[in-house]
C-alpha positions in Angstrom: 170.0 79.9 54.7 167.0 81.3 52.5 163.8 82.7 53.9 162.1 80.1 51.8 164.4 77.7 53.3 163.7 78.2 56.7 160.2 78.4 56.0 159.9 74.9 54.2 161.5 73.2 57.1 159.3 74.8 60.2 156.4 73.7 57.5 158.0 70.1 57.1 158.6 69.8 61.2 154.9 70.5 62.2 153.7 67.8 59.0 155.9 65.6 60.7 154.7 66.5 64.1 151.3 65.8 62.8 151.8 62.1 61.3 153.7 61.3 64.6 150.2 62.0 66.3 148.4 59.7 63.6 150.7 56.9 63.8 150.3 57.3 67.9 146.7 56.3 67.4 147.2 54.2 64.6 147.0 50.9 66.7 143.7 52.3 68.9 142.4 53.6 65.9 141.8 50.0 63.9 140.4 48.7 66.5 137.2 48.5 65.2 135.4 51.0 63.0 133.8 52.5 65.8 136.9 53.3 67.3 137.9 54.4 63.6 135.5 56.4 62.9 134.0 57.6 66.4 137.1 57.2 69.0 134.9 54.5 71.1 133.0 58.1 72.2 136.0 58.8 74.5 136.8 62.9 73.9 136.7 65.1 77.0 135.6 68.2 76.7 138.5 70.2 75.2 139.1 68.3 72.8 135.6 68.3 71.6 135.7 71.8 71.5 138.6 72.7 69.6 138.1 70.3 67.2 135.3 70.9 66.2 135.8 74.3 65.7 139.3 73.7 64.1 137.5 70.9 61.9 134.6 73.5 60.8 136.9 76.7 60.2 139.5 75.0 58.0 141.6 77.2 55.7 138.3 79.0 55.0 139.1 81.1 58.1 142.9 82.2 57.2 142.2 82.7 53.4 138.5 82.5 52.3 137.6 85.0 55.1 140.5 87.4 55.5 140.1 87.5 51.1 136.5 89.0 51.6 137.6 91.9 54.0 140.2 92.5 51.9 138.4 92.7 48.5 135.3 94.1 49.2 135.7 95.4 53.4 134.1 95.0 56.4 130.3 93.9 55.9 130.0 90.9 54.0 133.2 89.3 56.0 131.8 90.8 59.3 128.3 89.7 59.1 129.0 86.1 57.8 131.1 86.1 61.1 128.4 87.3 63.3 125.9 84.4 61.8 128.4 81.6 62.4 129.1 82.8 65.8 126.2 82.7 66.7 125.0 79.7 65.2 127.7 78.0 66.4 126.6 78.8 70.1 123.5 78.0 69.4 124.1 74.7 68.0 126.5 73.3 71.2 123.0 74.9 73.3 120.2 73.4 71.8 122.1 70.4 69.7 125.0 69.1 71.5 123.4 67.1 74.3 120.4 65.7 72.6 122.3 64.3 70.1 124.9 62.5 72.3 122.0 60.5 74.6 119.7 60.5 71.5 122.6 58.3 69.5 123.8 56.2 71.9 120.2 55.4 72.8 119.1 54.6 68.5 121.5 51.6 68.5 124.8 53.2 69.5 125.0 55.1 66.4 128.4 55.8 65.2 128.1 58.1 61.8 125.4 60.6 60.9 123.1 58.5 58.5 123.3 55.5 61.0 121.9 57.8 63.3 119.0 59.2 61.3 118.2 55.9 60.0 118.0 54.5 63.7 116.2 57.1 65.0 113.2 56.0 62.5 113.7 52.4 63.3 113.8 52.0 59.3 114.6 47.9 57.5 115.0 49.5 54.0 117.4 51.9 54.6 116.4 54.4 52.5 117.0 57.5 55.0 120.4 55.5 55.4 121.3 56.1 51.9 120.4 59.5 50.8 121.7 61.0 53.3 125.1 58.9 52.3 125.3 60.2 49.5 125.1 63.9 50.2 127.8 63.4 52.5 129.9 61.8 49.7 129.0 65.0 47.4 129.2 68.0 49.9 132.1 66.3 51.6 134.0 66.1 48.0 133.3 69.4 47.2 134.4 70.5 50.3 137.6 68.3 50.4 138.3 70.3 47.0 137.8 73.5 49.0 140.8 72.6 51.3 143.1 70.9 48.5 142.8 75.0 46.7 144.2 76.3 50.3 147.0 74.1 49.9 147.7 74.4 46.6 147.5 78.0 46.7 149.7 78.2 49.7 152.4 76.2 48.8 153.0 77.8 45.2 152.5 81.5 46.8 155.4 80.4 49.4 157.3 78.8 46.9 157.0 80.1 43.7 155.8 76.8 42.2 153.0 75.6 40.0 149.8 75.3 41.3 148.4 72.0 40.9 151.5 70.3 41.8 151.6 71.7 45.2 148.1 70.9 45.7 148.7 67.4 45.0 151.7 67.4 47.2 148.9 68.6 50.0 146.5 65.7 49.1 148.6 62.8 49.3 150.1 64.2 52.6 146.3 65.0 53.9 145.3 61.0 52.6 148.5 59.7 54.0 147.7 61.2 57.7 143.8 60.0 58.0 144.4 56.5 56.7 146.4 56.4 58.9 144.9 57.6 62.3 141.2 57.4 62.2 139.2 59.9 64.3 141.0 59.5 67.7 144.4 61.3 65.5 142.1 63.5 63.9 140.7 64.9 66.9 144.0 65.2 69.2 145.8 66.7 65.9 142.7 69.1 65.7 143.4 70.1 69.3 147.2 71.2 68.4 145.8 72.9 64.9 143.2 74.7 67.0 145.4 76.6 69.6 148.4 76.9 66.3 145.5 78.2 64.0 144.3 81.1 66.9 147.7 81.5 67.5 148.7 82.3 64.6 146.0 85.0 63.7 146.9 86.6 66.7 150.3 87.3 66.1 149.4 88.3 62.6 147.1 91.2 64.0 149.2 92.3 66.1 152.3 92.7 64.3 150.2 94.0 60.9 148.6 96.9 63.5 151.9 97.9 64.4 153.7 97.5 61.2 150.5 99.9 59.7 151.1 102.4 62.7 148.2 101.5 65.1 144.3 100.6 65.1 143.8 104.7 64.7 145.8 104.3 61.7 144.2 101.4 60.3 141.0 102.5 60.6 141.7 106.0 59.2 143.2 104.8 55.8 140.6 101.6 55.7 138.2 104.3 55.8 138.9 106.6 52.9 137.8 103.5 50.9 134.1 104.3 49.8 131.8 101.4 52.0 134.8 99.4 53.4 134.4 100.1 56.9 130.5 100.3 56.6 128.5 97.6 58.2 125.5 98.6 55.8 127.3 99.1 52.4 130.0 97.4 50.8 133.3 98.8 48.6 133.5 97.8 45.3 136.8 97.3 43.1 136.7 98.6 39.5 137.7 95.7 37.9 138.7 94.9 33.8 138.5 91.1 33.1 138.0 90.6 36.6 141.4 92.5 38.0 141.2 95.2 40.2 142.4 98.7 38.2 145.1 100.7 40.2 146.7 103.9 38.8 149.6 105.4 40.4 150.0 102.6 42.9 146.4 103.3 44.2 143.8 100.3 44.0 140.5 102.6 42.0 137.3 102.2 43.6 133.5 103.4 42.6 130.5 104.1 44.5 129.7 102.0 48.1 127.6 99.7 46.7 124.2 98.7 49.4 124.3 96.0 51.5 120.5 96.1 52.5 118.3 94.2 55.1 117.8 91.0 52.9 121.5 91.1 51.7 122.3 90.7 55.6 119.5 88.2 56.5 120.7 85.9 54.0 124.6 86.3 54.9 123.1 85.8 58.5 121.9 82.5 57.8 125.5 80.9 57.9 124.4 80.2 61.3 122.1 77.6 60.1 124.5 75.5 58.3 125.6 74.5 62.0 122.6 72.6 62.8 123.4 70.3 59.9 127.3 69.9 59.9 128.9 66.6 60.2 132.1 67.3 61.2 130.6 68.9 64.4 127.9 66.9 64.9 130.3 63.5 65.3 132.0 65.7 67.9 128.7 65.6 69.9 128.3 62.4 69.6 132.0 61.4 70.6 132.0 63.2 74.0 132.3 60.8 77.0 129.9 62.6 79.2 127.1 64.6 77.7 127.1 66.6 81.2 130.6 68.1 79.7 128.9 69.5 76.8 128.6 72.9 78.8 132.3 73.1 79.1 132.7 72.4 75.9 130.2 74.8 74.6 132.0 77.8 76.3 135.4 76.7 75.3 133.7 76.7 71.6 132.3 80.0 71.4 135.3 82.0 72.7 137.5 80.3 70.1 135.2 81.2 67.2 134.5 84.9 68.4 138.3 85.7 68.7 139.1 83.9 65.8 136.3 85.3 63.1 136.9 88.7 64.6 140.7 88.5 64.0 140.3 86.5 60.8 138.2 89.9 59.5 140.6 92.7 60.9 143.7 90.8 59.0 142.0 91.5 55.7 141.8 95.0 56.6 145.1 95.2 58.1 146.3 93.6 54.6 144.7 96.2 52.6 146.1 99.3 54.5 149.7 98.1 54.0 149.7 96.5 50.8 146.4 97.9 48.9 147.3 97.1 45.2 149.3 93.7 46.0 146.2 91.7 45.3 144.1 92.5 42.4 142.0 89.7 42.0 139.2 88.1 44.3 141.2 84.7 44.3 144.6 86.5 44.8 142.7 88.7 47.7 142.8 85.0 50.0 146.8 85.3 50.0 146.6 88.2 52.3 147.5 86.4 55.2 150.5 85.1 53.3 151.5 88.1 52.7 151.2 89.6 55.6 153.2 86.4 57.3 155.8 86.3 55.0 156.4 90.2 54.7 156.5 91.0 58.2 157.7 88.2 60.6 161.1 86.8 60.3 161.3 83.5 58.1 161.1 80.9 60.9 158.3 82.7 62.5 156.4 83.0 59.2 157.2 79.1 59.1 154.9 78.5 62.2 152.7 80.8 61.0 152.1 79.4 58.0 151.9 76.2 59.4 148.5 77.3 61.2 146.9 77.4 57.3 148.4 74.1 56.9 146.8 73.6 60.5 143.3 74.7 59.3 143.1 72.9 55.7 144.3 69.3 58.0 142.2 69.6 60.8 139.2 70.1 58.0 140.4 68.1 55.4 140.7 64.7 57.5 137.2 65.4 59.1 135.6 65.6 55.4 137.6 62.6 54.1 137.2 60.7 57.0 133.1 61.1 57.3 132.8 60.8 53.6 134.3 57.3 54.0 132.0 56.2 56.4 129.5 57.2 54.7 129.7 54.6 52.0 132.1 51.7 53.6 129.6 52.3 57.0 126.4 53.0 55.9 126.4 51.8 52.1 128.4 48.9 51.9 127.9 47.3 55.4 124.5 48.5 55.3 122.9 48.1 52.0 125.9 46.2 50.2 127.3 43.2 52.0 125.4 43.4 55.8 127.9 40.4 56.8 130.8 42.5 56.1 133.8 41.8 59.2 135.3 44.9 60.8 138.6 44.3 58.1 136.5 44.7 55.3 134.8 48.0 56.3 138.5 49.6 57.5 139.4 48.4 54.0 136.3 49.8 52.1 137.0 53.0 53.6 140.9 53.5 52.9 139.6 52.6 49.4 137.0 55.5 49.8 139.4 57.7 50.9 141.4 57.6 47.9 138.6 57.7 45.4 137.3 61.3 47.3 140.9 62.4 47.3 141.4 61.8 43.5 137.9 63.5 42.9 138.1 66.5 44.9 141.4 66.8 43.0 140.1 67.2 39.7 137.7 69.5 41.2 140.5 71.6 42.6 142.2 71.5 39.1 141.6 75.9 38.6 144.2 77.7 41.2 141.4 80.6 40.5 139.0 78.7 42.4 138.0 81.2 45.4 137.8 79.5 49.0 135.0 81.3 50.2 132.3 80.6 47.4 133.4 76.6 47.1 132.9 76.3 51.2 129.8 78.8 51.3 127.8 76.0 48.2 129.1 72.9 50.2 128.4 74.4 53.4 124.3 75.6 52.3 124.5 71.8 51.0 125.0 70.5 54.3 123.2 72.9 56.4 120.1 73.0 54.6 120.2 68.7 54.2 120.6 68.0 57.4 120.1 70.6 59.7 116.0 71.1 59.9 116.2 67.1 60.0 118.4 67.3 63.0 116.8 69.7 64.7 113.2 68.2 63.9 114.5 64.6 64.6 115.9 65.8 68.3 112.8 67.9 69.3 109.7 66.6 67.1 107.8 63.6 68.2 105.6 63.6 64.8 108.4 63.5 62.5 108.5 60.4 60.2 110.3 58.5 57.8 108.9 60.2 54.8 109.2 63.3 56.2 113.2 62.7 56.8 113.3 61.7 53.1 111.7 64.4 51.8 113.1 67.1 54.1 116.4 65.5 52.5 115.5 65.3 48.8 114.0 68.7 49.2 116.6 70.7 51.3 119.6 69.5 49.4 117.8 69.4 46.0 116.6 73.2 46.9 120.3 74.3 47.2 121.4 73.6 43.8 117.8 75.0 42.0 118.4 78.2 44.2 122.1 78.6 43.2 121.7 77.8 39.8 118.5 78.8 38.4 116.9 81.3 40.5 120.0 83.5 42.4 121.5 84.1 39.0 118.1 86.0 38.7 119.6 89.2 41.4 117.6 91.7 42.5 115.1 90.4 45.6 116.4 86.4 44.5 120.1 87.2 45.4 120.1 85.1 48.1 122.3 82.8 49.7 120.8 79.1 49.1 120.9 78.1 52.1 118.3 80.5 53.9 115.6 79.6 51.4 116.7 75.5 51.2 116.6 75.5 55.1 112.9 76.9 55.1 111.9 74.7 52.0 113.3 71.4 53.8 111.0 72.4 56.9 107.7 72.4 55.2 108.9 69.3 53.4 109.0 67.7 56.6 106.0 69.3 58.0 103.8 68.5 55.3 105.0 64.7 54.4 105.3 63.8 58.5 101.2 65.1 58.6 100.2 63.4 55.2 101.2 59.9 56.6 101.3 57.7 59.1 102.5 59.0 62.6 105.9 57.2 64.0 105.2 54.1 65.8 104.7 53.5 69.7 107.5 52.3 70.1 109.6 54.8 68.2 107.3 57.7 70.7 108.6 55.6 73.2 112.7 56.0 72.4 111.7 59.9 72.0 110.1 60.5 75.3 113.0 58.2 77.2 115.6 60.7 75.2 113.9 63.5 75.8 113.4 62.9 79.9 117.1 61.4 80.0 116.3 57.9 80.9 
């Protein structure tokens, strides 16, 4: 039997595994949409943990981060890993168990713009509906992010075309969360989790040996000019955007700087935590907020093995196969390469499975809150209030499909690169939501106007900075989230003190949060 063979039918096992697990909660599942979208708030603690980490990481952390290391070395990879592990702690610390009491207290709130919109005790919905809709755009673009991991790793494995492989990967992604709901989602994530950290492990391991130990590694990684430095960055002489090598040997120039502002703004990852969905309904889903402690710890030990690992691989890959990827896109494959070159075929099957793992465990997150974003909070909300349970399961299967056929198109270009479509969606998110979160939780003063315009101004923020003022370089290199966070807080600062202060009896609802009554 072929390697290929043997590869496809692990690969075909696990999605199969997978759909068993959605159509086991299919029946709890349609329930009612809080059960749909929120699992009746019935998760216990590992579960929360792992997936939401396994929901967050996606195929960003087998492809989009190993492809940095690889192309480039050690700094940006290591010190985007640094921020999100650290945000990520701090997030489950300061986040986790405000949120949980703070949601079920504002109306038993079951998505994200439900929540903020309760929490402000608004009629018009307005807060309601912007935040909506940047869920539906982040969450597409993101969606697209995931789609390009399949795509890419099914026509690597295979040898086929691109974009029918990634459409193969949408219809099975759309398939699974229609049909499960966020009870399958979570208890799938779970399995992807330990499968994903499972499978960088072995990975490691086997690439340090096959490259003839860490001292080995190291020594060769090092002969690169700014790979291994935490403070300076390698840099690929490139023609039409393809790495030269001569003689078999990849050509590099000068270490190029990687200065204090370079690393404060790759630092600021971390803050995209505050405002991510897909982590945030994890929060709220717990069925005790006194097991968000647990939870927490579980959480940060998965993410500091797993970035750490994620960023040795692409090192690994470039001491044993240095000239096998000469492109930035082509640089995400190394963990492909590295399966399918060292393990035996049904090994590399399972492996492979765990990037499969990743883009699912994501992919159904971002689908599934996009959906309730608009059949939940648009067209219940704002659209047809009377709307029956039915209607809204029905509106958001509908969504589904819509997103899936956008972020499609969007995915269209196998030379998309991972890591820049998740690091734009990701600013989008974190700078949106996450000083509104973190304001809404811990602020009494905070207002309606000042959630709309920390919204309008964050989000809008993230799009001027990437597309008018980082093209600029120099001191305005920036990633667009560090500056959008900062411009969303004094939007909210400045439009909660220019108006009227929040009701009584919205103080009220605060203080009983905040003391735990």
């Amino acid at each position: 039997m072929g390697d290929n063979v043997q590869i496809m039918i692990v690969m075909v096992v696990y999605m199969l595994a997978v759909i068993g697990i959605g159509l086991a909660f299919a029946k709890k599942a349609n329930e009612s949409p809080e059960a749909y979208f929120l699992g009746g708030r019935t998760l216990g603690p590992w579960v929360t943990a792992m997936s939401a980490e396994a929901s967050d990481m996606s195929g960003w952390l087998l492809m989009g981060l190993p492809g940095v290391a690889y192309w480039c070395g050690i700094a940006d990879a290591t010190w985007t890993a640094i921020g999100l592990a650290v945000g990520t702690y701090l997030n489950w610390l300061i986040t986790s168990r405000r949120l949980r009491r703070y949601s079920e207290k504002a109306g038993n709130a079951i998505t994200l713009p439900e929540f903020f919109s309760n929490r402000f005790h608004e009629k018009g919905k307005l807060v309601m509906t912007i935040s909506a809709f940047f869920i539906l755009v982040f969450f597409t673009v993101y969606a697209a992010s995931c789609l390009v991991t399949c795509g890419k790793l099914f026509s690597t494995l295979f040898g086929l075309e691109y974009v029918p492989m990634m459409i193969v990967g949408a219809v099975f992604v759309l398939v699974y969360t229609i049909i499960g709901g966020f009870l399958a989602e979570s208890a799938s994530d779970f399995m992807q989790s330990i499968v994903m950290i499972g499978a960088l492990i072995v990975i490691v391991v086997v690439g340090t040996v096959a490259a003839g130990g860490l001292g080995a590694v190291l020594d060769n990684a090092g002969s690169i000019p700014g790979f291994l430095d935490f403070f300076g960055v390698a840099t690929p002489i490139t023609a039409d955007g393809v790495q030269q090598v001569v003689d078999g040997v990849p050509q590099f120039g000068a270490a190029g700087s990687y200065g204090f502002i370079t690393i404060l703004s790759t630092l600021a990852w971390g803050l995209g935590y505050f405002g991510m969905p897909q982590v945030l309904l994890r929060f709220m889903a717990i069925r005790n907020e006194h097991e968000l402690t647990r939870s927490r710890r579980i959480a940060t030990v998965w993410v500091i093995i797993s970035l750490a690992v994620a960023v040795f691989i692409g090192v690994i890959g470039r001491v044993l196969y240095p000239d096998a990827l000469t492109t930035s896109a082509d640089a995400e494959n190394v963990f492909i390469l590295l399966s399918t070159r060292l393990l035996p075929p049904l090994l590399a099957g399972l492996v492979m499975a765990g990037i499969l793992a990743a883009t699912i465990s994501s992919s159904d997150s971002y689908l599934l809150i996009a959906a309730s974003a608009f059949s939940k909070n648009i067209y219940q909300g704002l659209l047809h209030r009377k709307a029956t349970d039915k209607q809204v399961l029905l509106i958001s299967r509908i969504t589904l499909l819509a997103i899936t056929v956008i972020a499609i198109f969007i995915a269209m270009d196998e030379n998309s690169v991972i890591f820049t479509i998740v690091s734009f969606a990701w600013a989008g998110f974190g700078a949106t939501f996450g000083p509104l979160m973190l304001m809404s939780l811990f602020w009494k003063r905070i207002n309606r106007a000042g959630a709309v315009a920390g919204m309008i101004g964050g989000g809008g923020m993230v799009f001027v900075w990437k597309l008018l003022i980082r093209p600029l370089g120099g001191a305005w290199d920036i990633y667009e989230l560090l500056p959008a966070f900062l411009f969303s807080v004094l939007c909210i600062l400045v439009f909660s003190l220019l108006t009227a202060p929040p009701s009584e009896e919205i103080c009220k609802e605060f203080e009983e949060v905040r003391l735990g009554k």
